[in-house]
BALOBA-1460 file (C-alpha; in Angstrom, 3 decimals):
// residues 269
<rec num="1" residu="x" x="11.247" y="-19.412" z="-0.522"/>
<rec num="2" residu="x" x="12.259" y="-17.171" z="-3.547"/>
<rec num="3" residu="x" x="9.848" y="-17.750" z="-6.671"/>
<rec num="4" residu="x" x="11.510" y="-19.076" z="-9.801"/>
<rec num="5" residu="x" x="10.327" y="-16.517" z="-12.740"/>
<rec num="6" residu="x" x="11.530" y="-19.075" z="-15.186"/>
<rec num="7" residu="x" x="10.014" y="-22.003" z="-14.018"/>
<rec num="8" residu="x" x="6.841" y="-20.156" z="-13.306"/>
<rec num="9" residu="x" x="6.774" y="-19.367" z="-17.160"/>
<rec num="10" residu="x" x="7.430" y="-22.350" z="-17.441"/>
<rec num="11" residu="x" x="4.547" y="-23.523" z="-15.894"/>
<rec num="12" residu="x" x="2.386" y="-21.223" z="-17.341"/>
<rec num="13" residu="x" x="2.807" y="-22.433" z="-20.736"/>
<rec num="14" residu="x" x="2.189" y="-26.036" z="-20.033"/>
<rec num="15" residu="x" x="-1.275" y="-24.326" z="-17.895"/>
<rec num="16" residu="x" x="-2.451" y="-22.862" z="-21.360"/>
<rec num="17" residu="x" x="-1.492" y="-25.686" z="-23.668"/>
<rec num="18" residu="x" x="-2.518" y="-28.164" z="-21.582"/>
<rec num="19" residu="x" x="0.213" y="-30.364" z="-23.020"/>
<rec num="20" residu="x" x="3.987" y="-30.269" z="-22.284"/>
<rec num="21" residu="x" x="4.806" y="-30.974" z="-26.205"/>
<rec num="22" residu="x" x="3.716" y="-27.589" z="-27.211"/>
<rec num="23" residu="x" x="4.127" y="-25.650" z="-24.347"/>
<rec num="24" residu="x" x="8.157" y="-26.827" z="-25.098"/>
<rec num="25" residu="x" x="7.817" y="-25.836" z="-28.783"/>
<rec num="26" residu="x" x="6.638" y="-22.702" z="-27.482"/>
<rec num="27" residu="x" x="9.348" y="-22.367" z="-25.275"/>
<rec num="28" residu="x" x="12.092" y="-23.005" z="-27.937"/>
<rec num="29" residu="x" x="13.242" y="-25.917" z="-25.109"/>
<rec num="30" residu="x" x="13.302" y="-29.780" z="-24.733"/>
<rec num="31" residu="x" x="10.156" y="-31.648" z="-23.792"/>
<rec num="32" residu="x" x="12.518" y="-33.649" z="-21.103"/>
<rec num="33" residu="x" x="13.778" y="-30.533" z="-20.133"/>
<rec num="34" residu="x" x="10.640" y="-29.022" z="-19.539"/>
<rec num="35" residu="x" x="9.657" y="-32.078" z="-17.502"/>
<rec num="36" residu="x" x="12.103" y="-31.971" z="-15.029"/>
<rec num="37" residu="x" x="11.419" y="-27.885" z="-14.494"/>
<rec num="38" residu="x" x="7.865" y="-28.490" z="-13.998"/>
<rec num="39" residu="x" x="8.761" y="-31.352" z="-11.131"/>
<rec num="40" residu="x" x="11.475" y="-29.516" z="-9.704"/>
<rec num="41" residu="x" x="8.965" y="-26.723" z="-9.435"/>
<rec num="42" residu="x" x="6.546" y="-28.695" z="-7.771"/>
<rec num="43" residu="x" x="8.943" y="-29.757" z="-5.320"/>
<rec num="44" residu="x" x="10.078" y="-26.366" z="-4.299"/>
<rec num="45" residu="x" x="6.780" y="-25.489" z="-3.766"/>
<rec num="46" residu="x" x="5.508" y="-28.730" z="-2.300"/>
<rec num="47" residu="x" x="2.341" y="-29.116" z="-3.874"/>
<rec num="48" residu="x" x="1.627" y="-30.551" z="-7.207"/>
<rec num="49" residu="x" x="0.260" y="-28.625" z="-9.870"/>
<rec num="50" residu="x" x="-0.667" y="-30.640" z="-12.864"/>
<rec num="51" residu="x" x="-2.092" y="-34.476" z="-12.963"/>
<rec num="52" residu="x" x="-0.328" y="-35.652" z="-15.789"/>
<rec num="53" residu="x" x="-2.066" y="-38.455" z="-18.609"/>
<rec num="54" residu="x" x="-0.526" y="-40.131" z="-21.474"/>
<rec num="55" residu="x" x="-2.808" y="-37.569" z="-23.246"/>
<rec num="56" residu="x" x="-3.780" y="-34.483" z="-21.812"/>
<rec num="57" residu="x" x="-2.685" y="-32.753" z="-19.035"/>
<rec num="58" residu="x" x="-5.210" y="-30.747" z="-16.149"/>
<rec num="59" residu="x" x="-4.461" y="-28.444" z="-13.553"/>
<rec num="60" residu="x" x="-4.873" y="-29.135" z="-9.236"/>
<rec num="61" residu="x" x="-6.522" y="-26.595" z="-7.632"/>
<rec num="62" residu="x" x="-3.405" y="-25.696" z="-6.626"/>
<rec num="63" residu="x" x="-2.292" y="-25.399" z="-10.018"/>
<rec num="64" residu="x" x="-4.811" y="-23.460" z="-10.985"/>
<rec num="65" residu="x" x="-4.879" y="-20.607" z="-8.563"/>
<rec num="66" residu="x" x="-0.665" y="-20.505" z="-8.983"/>
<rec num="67" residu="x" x="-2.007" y="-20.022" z="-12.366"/>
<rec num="68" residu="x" x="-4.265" y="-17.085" z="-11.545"/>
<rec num="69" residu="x" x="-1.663" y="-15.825" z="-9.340"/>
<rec num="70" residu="x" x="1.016" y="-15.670" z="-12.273"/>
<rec num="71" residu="x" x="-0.947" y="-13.700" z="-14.677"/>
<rec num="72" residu="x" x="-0.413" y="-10.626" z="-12.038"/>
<rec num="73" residu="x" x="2.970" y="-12.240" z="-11.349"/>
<rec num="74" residu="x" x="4.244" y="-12.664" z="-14.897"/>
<rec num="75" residu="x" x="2.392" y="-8.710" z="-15.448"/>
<rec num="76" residu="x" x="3.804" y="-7.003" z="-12.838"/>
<rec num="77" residu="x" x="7.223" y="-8.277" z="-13.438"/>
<rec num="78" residu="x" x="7.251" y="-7.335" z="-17.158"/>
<rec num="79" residu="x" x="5.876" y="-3.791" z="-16.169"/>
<rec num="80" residu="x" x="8.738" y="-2.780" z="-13.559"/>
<rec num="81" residu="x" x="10.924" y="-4.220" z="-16.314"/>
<rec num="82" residu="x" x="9.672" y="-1.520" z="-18.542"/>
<rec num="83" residu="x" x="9.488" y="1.679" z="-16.412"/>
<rec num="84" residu="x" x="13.352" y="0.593" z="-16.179"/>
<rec num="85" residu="x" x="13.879" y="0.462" z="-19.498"/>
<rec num="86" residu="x" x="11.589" y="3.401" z="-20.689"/>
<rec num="87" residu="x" x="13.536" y="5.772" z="-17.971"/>
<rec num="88" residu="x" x="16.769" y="4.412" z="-19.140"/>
<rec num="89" residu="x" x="15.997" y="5.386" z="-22.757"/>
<rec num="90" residu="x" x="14.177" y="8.839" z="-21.900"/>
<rec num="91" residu="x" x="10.797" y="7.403" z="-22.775"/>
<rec num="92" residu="x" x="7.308" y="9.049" z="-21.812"/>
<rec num="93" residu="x" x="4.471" y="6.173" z="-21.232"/>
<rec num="94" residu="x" x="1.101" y="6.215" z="-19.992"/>
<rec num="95" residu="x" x="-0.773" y="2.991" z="-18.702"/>
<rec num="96" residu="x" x="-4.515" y="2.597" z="-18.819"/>
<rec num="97" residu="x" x="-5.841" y="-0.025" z="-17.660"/>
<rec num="98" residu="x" x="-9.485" y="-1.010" z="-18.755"/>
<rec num="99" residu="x" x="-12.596" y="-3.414" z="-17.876"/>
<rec num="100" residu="x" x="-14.264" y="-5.507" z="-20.501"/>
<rec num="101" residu="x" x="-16.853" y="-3.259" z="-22.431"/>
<rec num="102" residu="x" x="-15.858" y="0.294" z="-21.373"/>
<rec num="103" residu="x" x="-13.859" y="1.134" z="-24.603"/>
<rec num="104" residu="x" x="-10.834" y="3.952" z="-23.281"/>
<rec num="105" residu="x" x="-9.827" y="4.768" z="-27.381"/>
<rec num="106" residu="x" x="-11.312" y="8.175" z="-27.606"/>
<rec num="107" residu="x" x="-9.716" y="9.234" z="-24.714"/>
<rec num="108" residu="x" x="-6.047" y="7.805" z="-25.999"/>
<rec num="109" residu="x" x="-6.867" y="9.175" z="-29.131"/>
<rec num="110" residu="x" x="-7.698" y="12.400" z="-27.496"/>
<rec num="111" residu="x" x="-4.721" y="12.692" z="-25.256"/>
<rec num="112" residu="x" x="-2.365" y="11.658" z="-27.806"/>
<rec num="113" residu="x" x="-3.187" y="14.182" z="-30.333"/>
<rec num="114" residu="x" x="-1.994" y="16.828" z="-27.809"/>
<rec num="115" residu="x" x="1.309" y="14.894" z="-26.120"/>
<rec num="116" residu="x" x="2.084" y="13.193" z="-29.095"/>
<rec num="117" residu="x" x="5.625" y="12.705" z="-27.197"/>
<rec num="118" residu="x" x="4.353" y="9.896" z="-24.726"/>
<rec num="119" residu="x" x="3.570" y="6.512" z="-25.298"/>
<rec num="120" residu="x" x="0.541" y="4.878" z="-24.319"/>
<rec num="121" residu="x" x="-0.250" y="1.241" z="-23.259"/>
<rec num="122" residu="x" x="-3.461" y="-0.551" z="-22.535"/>
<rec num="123" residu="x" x="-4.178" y="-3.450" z="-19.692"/>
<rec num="124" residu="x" x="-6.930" y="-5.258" z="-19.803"/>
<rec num="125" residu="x" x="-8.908" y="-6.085" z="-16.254"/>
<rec num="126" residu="x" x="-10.294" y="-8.950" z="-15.378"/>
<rec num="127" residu="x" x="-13.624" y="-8.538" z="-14.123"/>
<rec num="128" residu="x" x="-13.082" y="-9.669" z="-10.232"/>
<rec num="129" residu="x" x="-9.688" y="-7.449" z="-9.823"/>
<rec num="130" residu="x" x="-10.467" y="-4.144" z="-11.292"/>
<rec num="131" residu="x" x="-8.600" y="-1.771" z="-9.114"/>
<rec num="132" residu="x" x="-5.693" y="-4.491" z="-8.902"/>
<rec num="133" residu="x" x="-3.514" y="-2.767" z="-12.186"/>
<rec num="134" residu="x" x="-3.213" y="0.529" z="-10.160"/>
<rec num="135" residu="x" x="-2.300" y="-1.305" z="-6.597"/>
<rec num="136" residu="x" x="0.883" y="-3.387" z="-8.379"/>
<rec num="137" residu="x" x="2.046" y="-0.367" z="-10.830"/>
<rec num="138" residu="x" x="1.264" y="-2.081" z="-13.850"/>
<rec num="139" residu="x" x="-0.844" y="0.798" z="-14.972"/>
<rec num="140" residu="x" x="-1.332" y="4.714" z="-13.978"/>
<rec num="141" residu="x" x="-5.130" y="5.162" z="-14.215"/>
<rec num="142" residu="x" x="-7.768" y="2.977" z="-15.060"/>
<rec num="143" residu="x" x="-11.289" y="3.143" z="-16.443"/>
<rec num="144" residu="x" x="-13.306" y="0.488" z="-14.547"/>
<rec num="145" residu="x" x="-16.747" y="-0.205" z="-12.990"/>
<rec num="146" residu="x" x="-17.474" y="-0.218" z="-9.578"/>
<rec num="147" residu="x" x="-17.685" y="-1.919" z="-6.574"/>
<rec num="148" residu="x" x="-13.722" y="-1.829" z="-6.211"/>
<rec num="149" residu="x" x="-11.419" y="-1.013" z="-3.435"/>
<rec num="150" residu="x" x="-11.518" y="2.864" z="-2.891"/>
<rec num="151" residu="x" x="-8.970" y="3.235" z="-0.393"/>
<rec num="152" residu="x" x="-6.251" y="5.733" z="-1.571"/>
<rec num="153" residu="x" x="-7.511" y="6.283" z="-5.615"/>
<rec num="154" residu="x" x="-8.660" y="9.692" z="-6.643"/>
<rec num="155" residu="x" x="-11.622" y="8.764" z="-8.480"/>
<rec num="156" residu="x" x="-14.031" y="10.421" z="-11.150"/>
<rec num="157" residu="x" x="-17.478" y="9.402" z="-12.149"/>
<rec num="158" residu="x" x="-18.082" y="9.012" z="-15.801"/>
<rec num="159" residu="x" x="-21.415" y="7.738" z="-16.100"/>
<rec num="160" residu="x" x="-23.889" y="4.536" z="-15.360"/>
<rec num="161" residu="x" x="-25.106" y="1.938" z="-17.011"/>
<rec num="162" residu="x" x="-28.230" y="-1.104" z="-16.757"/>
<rec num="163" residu="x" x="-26.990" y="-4.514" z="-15.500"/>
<rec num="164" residu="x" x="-28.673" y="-7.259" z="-17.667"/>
<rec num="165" residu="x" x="-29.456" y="-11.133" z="-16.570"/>
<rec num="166" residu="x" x="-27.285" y="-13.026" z="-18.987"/>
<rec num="167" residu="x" x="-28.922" y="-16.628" z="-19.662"/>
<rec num="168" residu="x" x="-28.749" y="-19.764" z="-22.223"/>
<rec num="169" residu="x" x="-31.566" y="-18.881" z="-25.278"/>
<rec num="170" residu="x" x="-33.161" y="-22.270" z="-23.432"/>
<rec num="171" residu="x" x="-34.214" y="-21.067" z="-20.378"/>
<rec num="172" residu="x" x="-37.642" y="-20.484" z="-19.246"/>
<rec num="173" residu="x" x="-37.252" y="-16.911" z="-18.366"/>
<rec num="174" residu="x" x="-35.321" y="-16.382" z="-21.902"/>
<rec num="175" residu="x" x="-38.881" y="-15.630" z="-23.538"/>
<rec num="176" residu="x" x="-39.779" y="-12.466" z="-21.314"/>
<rec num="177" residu="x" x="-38.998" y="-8.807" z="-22.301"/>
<rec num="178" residu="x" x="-37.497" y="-7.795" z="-18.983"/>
<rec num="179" residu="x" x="-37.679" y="-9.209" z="-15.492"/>
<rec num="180" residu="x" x="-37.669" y="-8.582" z="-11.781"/>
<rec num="181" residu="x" x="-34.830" y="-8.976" z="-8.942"/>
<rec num="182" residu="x" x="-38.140" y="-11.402" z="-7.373"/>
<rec num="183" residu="x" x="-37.872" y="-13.702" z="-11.207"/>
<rec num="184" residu="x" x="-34.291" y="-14.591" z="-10.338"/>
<rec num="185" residu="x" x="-35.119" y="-15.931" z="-6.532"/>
<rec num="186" residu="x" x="-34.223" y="-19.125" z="-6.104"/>
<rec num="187" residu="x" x="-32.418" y="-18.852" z="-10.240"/>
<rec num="188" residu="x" x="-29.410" y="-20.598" z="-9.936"/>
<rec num="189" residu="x" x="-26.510" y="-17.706" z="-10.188"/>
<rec num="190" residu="x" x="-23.189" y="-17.528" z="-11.964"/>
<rec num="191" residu="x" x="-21.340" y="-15.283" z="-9.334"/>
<rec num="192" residu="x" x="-18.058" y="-15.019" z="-7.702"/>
<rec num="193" residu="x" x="-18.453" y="-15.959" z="-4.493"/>
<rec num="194" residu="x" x="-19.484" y="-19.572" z="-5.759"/>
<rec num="195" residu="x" x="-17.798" y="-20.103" z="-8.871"/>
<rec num="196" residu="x" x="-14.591" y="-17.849" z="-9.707"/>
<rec num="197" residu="x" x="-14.208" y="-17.877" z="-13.581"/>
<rec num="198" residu="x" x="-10.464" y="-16.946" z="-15.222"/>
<rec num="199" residu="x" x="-12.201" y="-14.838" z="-18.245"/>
<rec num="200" residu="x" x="-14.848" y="-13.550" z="-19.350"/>
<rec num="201" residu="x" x="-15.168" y="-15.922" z="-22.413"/>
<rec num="202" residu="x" x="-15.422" y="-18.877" z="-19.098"/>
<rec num="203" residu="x" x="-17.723" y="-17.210" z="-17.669"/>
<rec num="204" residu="x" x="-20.545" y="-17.257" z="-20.835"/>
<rec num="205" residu="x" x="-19.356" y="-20.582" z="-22.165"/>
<rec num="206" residu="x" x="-20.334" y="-21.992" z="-18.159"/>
<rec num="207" residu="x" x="-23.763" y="-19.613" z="-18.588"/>
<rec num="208" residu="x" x="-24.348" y="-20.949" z="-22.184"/>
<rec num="209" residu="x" x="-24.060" y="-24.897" z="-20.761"/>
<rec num="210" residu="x" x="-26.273" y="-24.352" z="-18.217"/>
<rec num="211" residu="x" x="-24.472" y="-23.810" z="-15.143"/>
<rec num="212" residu="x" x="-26.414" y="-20.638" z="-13.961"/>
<rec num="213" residu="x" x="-27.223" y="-16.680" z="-14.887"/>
<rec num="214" residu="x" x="-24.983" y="-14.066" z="-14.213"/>
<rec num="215" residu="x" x="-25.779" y="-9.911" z="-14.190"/>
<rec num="216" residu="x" x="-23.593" y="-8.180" z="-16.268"/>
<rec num="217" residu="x" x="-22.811" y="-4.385" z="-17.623"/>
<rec num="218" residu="x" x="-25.126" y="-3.883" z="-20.620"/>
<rec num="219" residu="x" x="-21.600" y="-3.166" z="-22.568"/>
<rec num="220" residu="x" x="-20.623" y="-6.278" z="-21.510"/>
<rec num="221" residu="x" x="-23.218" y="-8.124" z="-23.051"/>
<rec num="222" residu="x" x="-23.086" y="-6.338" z="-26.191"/>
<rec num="223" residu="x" x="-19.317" y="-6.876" z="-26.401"/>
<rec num="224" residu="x" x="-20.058" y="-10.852" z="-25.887"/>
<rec num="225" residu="x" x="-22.986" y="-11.234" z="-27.873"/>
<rec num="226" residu="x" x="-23.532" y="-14.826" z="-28.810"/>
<rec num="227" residu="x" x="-26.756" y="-16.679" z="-30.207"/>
<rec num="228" residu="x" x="-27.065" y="-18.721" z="-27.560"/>
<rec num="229" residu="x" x="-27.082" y="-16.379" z="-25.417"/>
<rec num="230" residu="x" x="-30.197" y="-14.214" z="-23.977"/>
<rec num="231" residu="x" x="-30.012" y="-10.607" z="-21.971"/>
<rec num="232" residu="x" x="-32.408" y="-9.441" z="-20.497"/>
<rec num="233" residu="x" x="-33.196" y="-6.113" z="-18.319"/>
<rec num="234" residu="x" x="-33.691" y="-6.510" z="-15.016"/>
<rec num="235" residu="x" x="-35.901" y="-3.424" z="-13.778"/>
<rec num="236" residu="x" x="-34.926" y="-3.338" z="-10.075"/>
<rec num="237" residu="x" x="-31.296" y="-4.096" z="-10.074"/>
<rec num="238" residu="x" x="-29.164" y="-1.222" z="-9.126"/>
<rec num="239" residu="x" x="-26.914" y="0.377" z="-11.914"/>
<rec num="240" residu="x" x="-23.305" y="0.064" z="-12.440"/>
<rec num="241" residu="x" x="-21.156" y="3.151" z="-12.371"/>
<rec num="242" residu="x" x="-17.637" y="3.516" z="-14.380"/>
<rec num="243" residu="x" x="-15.297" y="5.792" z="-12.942"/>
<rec num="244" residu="x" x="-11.677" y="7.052" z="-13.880"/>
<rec num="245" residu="x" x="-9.004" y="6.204" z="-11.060"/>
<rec num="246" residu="x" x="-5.858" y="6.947" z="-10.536"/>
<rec num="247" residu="x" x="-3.812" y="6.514" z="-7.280"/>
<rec num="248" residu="x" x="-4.213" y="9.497" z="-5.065"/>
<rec num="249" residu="x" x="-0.720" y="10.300" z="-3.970"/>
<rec num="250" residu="x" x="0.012" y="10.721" z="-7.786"/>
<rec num="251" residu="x" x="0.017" y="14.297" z="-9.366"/>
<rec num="252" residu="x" x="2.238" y="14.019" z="-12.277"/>
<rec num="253" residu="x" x="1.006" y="16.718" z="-15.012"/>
<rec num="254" residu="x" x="0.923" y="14.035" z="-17.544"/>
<rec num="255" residu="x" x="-1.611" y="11.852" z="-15.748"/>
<rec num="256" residu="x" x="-3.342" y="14.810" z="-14.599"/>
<rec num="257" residu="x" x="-3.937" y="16.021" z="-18.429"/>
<rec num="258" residu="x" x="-5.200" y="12.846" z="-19.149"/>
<rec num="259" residu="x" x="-7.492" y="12.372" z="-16.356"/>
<rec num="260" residu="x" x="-9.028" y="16.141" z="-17.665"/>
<rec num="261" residu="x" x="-8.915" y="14.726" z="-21.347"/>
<rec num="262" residu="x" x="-10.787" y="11.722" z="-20.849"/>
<rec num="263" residu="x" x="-13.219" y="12.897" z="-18.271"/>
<rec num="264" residu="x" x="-14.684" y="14.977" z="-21.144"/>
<rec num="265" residu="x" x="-13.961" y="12.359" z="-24.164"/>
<rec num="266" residu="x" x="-16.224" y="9.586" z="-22.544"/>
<rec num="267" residu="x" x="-18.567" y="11.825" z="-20.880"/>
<rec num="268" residu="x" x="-19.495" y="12.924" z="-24.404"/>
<rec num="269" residu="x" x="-19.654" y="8.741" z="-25.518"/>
């Protein structure tokens, strides 16, 4: 079946509201309206995506990995849109894409002071998909952390960095100056494999209730500080290492000036 782009905005913005009264203000559109899209959707898909109450309004499972799915979805779309449009009106852009904490401004700065011609754009990763901006063309080159997908990116080291056990200021283990990879055995973890988070922000509000520690960059932590919150080193846990990528098969001069400008900008951070 072919994906409806509308309706799939449409349910998007019911997804974030959690309420088809503003998700239709939003949408400049009809509360009915938007009703009917959101059930005809579900019916061309044939699975339901939102269990509806006379006051809120929650997502299936299914809803809420069509959710997931449609931030890439919704991204990708609006990004071939653009290259159209920019090549259509002569434009010059440049994509980075970014992970939370490693700050890529220098290096914009940097490069824009000598192409001051070509436009630059930032995407933000989210933390399980880092490599996934260069795979669907929504950005050129991207400063991210590994372990990613390798396969076809040229890739350049920029530098490493602690990972730090992120915990609620309640914890038992929140008292100690650093700890061990043995402290954390049998710790209940806040991981991917067993519970996939949408955003960072999820992902510390779930550590600050209790549901587990997570490692995380140290710029990570100091980007999400919070008093309830706790970091900790961990002495034995291997470091994480950021690296510029950009898809190998790609040699345009532009990119490759950038990829020599910020190599040496955020080296020097």
């Amino acid at each position: 079946m072919d994906l409806d782009l509308r309706k799939l905005r449409y349910f998007v913005a019911v997804a974030e509201h959690r309420h088809f009264g503003r998700a239709a203000e939003q949408l400049y559109i009809a509360q009915p309206v938007l009703s009917r899209q959101i059930r005809a959707f579900e019916q061309e898909l044939e699975c339901t995506l939102l269990v509806r109450s006379t006051r809120s309004v929650e997502l299936t499972a299914a809803g809420k990995q069509l959710y997931e799915e449609a931030q890439t979805i919704l991204a990708t779309v609006g990004a071939a849109v653009r290259r159209v449009h920019d090549i259509g009106r002569g434009t010059q852009r440049l994509v980075v894409a970014f992970s939370p904490g490693l700050h890529v401004s220098d290096a914009i700065r940097a490069f824009t002071s000598r192409h001051p011609e070509v436009e630059t754009d930032v995407v933000p990763v989210r933390w399980w998909e880092q490599d996934a901006p260069l795979r669907d063309g929504r950005a050129q080159v991207a400063y991210i952390r590994r372990p990613f997908d390798e396969a076809g990116l040229h890739l350049i080291p920029i530098g490493r960095e602690p990972r730090l056990a992120c915990m609620p200021s309640t914890h038992p283990l929140a008292g100690r100056e650093k700890l061990t990879s043995a402290d954390l055995d049998g710790v209940r973890m806040l991981d991917a494999p067993t519970r996939r988070t949408s955003s960072l922000e999820e992902k510390f509000e779930l550590i600050a209730s209790g549901h587990g520690i997570a490692l995380v960059p140290q710029s990570v932590a100091r980007a999400y500080s919070r008093p309830d919150l706790v970091h900790l080193p961990v002495t034995d846990a291997p470091e994480v290492e950021a690296c510029l990528a950009a898809p190998a098969d790609r040699r345009e001069k532009l990119l490759r000036d950038f990829l020599e400008i910020a190599t040496a900008t955020l080296r020097q951070g």
